[in-house]
Phi, psi and omega in degrees: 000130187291159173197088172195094174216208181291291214258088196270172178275312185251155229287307206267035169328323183273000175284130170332304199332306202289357168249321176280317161325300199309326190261023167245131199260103201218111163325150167199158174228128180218102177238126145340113166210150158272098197246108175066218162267028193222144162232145194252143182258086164289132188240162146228144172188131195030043170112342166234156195252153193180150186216133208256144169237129144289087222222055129105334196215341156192155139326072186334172196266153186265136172279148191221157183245016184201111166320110217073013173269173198303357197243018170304181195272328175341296177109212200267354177275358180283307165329092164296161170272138188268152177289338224270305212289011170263148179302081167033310221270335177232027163269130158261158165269319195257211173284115198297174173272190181284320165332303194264345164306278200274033181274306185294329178270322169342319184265308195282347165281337186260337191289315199258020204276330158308330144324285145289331139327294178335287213303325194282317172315324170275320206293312183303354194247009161091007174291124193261123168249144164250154181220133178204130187253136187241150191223013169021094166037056193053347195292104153331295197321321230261339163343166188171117168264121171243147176224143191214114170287063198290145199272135180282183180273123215283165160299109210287350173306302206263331170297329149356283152341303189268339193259306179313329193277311166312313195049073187240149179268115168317311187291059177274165198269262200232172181211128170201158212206138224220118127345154167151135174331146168238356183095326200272148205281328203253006154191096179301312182254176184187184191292104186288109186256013154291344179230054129274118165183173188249112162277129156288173186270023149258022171117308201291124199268169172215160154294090185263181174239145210279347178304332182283336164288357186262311181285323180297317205291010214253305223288309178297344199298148144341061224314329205270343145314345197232159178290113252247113185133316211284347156266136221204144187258148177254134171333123159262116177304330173313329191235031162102327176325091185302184180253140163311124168315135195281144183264009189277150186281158198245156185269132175231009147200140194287111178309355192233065163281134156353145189185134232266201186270297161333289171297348175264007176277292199310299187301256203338299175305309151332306180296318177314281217290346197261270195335314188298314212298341195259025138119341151271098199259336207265136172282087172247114176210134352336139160292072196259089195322322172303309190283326170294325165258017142299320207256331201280332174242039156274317195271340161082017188253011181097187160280320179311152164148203159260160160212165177233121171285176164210152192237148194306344192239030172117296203313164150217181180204143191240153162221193173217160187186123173287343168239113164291310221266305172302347176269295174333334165302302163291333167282308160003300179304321188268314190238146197240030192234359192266128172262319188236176161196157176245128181222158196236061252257137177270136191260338184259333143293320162331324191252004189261162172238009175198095185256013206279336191275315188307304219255342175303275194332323172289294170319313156346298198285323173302310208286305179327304144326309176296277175352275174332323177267005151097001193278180196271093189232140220250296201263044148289156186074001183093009175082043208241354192260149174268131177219177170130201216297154158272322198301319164321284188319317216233323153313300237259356167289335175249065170224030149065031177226177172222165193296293228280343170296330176273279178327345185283325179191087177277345181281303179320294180298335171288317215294336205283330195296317187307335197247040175239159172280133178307168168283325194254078167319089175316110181275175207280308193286023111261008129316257264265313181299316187301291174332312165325284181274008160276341179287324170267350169293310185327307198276356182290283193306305157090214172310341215252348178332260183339308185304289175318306170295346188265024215233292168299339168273349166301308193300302169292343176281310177260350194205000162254099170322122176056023192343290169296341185273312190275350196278150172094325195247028148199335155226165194241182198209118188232122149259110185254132192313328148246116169340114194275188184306325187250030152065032141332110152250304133267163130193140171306073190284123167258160199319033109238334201279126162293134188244332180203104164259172146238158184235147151292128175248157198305335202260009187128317181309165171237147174206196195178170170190143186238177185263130171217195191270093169333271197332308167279348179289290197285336191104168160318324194244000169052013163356159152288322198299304200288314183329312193243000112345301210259330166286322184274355160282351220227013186322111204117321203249173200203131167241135167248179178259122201297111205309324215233100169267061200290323190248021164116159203263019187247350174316113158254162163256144180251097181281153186211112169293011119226209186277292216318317185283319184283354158262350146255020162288279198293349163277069155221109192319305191296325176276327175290289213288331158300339160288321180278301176327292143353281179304331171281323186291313185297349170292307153320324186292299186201149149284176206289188170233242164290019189234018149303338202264334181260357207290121193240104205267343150315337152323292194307307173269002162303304185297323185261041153024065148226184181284000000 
């Protein structure tokens, strides 16, 4: 997880160091402490030692025991890049020019960004790390970075906890991980993760994945690590807590109005002028998903990135995406008005194995720019306005609301709806099938039954509009009578998008995840800072970015590694009003789809305990 943005969480973000060590070729140890009131950052690299102080408000000037070493003010132009982590094509022997220096660090900042994530995450998480590099008898292939990791003393609030969940040994001791080519063209190096794992201080090793060590150490860090605020305890419904007023602008003016020709001439030229200064030059029109990843490996930058639709009246809608090309399958589907598409390809998401906070942030900063130039954008506000069917509008007048009365209080109002008639007569043959499989869903879930139905009945209670007035003709509910391959046990489809799910895990386990709103989980600007709020509040849990953005480009799945962490997601005020939001917009969007055809409303009410 990147942890560089305006706003971080933790103290040392702002040092060169957490990026430049991992890629420079020097053994070093970078380590974190707490001296008094100050925290000092101790670096050792190639022979020399040096220590950076924090004193409550910046960084202090670095002590050095040798002038002119990497830890000079100089930065990152003091440095070479070891060679072994470059393509042939930019390894030098003597000192590069400038040009190909900033080739070399440019490929070695994106080629290494998992890495460097890591690296950056412990120190900043208190951790003393070493990097130490091997090169066997010159041979690149056979390079190799190892990192070993000692732990500081975690937070005693919170690890417990963060070690429990993982079923990780509360004492842990050290973390390590060996860096090394993978073979693979489109990210040569990567994690050797047979020799990724954590020692307890009894010895006993256990196997982590390093994302999941990049979240203990975020969940575990130390409070004197962090910028002072970011931890804050959350609004519970258990304990009487409401859900928050939603912070998205309500629609004041419908964005896809009629425009004469003269005016869709004028937008398309704006729109023209905006793309070249930002970097979308490449064309595809027809908006074609085949010629969009034909144009995406002409250009050679991955698949990950942006793109700008342009719509027949002008309009444009700027997104992200780890699939350019596959995303465009889905808006195709939604909207039959996309005349073009632009797409921008990120070479450092590409390279990423989690780009998702790297591609917010970047969009952001795109949405911004749009806004600012004034264009005709389908995602002003952030894709945040409500728009779709009058048929939604006409359930919910007649259940005496309006979507903004619901959104307002979703709990109240699902309770008045429950004593209303539902939509779905059940006929006796899919009573009975429906029965069947819910009888194999049972033996699935196992002891785990009771949990799982009141989980789905939170959900639906706190975060799904009107459940019985909307179900089956905007969303579906699936037990599939076998477990498939990626281990489904339900899921809750708001029309084509999963919104709630539970899962089977290879050992057995149950876990879940549910859909919410970025924008109402995290705030406006989605910070690192609000991220890793959420994550140490949040021991167990992980956020990605939700494959399918039917309801605007700020959608996560809020993942949970078991029930226990997915029932305290849903007591938590903050993750249902991003879930309940999430579900109206995708509810506004479309209706179910096919996936009426797996929908088991015996299910449903075994979960709302009616007949």
């Amino acid at each position: 997880m990147a942890l560089a943005s305006a706003c971080s969480a933790f103290i040392t973000d702002t040092r060169d160091e957490l990026f430049v060590n991992p890629i420079i070729g020097i053994d070093s140890t970078t380590s974190l402490e707490l001296s008094g009131a100050s925290l000092i950052l101790n670096i050792e690299c190639g022979g020399e030692s040096w220590s950076v102080k924090y004193d409550g408000s910046k960084w202090a000037n670095g002590e050095k025991s040798d002038a002119g070493g990497p830890g000079d003010d100089k930065g990152i132009e003091a440095l070479t890049v070891w060679m072994p982590l470059l393509p042939p094509a930019l390894r030098t022997t003597g000192v590069p020019d400038g040009e190909m220096y900033d080739d070399q660090i440019a490929e070695a900042l994106i080629g290494n960004a998992e890495l460097i994530s890591l690296f950056g995450t412990l120190v900043s998480g208190g951790w003393s790390v070493t990097l130490k590099h091997s090169e066997p008898s010159g041979h690149s292939a056979l390079a190799s970075i190892s990192m070993k990791a000692s732990a500081p003393v975690l937070d005693p609030e919170r690890a417990p906890a963060v070690c429990a969940v993982w079923n990780l040994p509360l004492g842990i001791a050290t973390f390590e991980t060996v860096w090394t080519p993978s073979g693979s063209t489109n990210r040569p190096w990567g994690f050797d993760l047979a020799r990724t794992n954590v020692s307890a201080a009894d010895g006993t090793v256990h196997p982590i994945d390093p994302q999941v060590m990049s979240i203990v150490a975020i969940g575990a860090a130390p409070t004197w690590t962090l910028h002072p605020g970011v931890d804050q305890k959350y609004e519970r419904h258990s304990t009487g807590g409401l859900m928050a007023a939603t912070v998205l602008a309500p629609l004041t003016v419908e964005p896809h109005s009629e425009v004469n020709t003269e005016e869709i001439e004028l937008r398309r030229k704006a729109v023209d002028e905006w793309a070249e200064t930002h970097g979308f030059k490449a064309l595809v029109k027809p908006a074609m998903p085949k010629q969009t990843a034909q144009v995406l490996a002409e250009l050679g930058d991955g698949t990950a990135g942006y793109y700008l639709l342009e719509f027949e009246n002008g309009d444009c809608y700027l997104g992200q995406s780890t699939s350019i090309a596959d995303r465009l399958k889905g808006h195709r589907t939604l909207r039959k008005d996309i005349i073009s598409i632009r797409p921008n390809p990120d070479p450092v998401a590409s390279a990423m194995d989690n780009p998702l906070r790297h591609l917010l942030d970047q969009e952001s900063l795109l949405i911004d720019s749009i806004q600012t130039a004034g264009l005709p954008a389908r995602n002003k506000a952030q894709m945040t306005y409500l728009t779709g069917h009058r048929s939604l509008d006409d359930c919910l007048t007649d259940n005496d609301c309006t979507s903004a009365d619901w959104l307002a209080d979703p709990v109240a109002i699902n309770a008045v709806s429950f004593n209303k008639n539902g939509n779905v007569l059940v006929a006796p043959e899919k009573s009975a099938s429906g029965r069947a499989d819910l009888e194999a869903w049972k033996t699935r879930t196992g002891p785990d039954t009771s949990v799982v139905l009141e989980l789905i009945r939170t959900y639906m209670q706190r975060c799904l509009p009107l459940p019985l007035q909307t179900e089956y003709e905007y969303w579906t509910l699936s037990s599939p009578p076998v477990k498939p391959k990626w281990g489904t046990l339900s899921n809750l489809t708001i029309g084509w998008t999963e919104a709630f799910r539970i899962n089977m895990e290879e050992d057995g386990s149950l876990s879940g995840w549910v859909q919410v709103n970025g924008i109402e989980l995290l705030g406006d600007d989605m910070t690192d800072e609000a991220v890793i709020r959420f994550l140490r509040q949040h021991p167990g849990s992980s956020l990605d970015e939700a494959p399918y953005q039917a309801a605007g480009p700020y959608n996560l799945n809020v993942r949970a590694s078991n029930l226990q962490v997915l029932a305290a997601l849903l007591d938590d005020t903050a993750v249902t009003r991003a879930a309940a939001t999430a579900a109206l917009h995708l509810m506004r969007h479309s209706k179910a789809g096919a996936g009426r055809n797996a929908h088991n409303p015996v299910l449903v009410r075994a979960a709302l305990g009616i007949g």
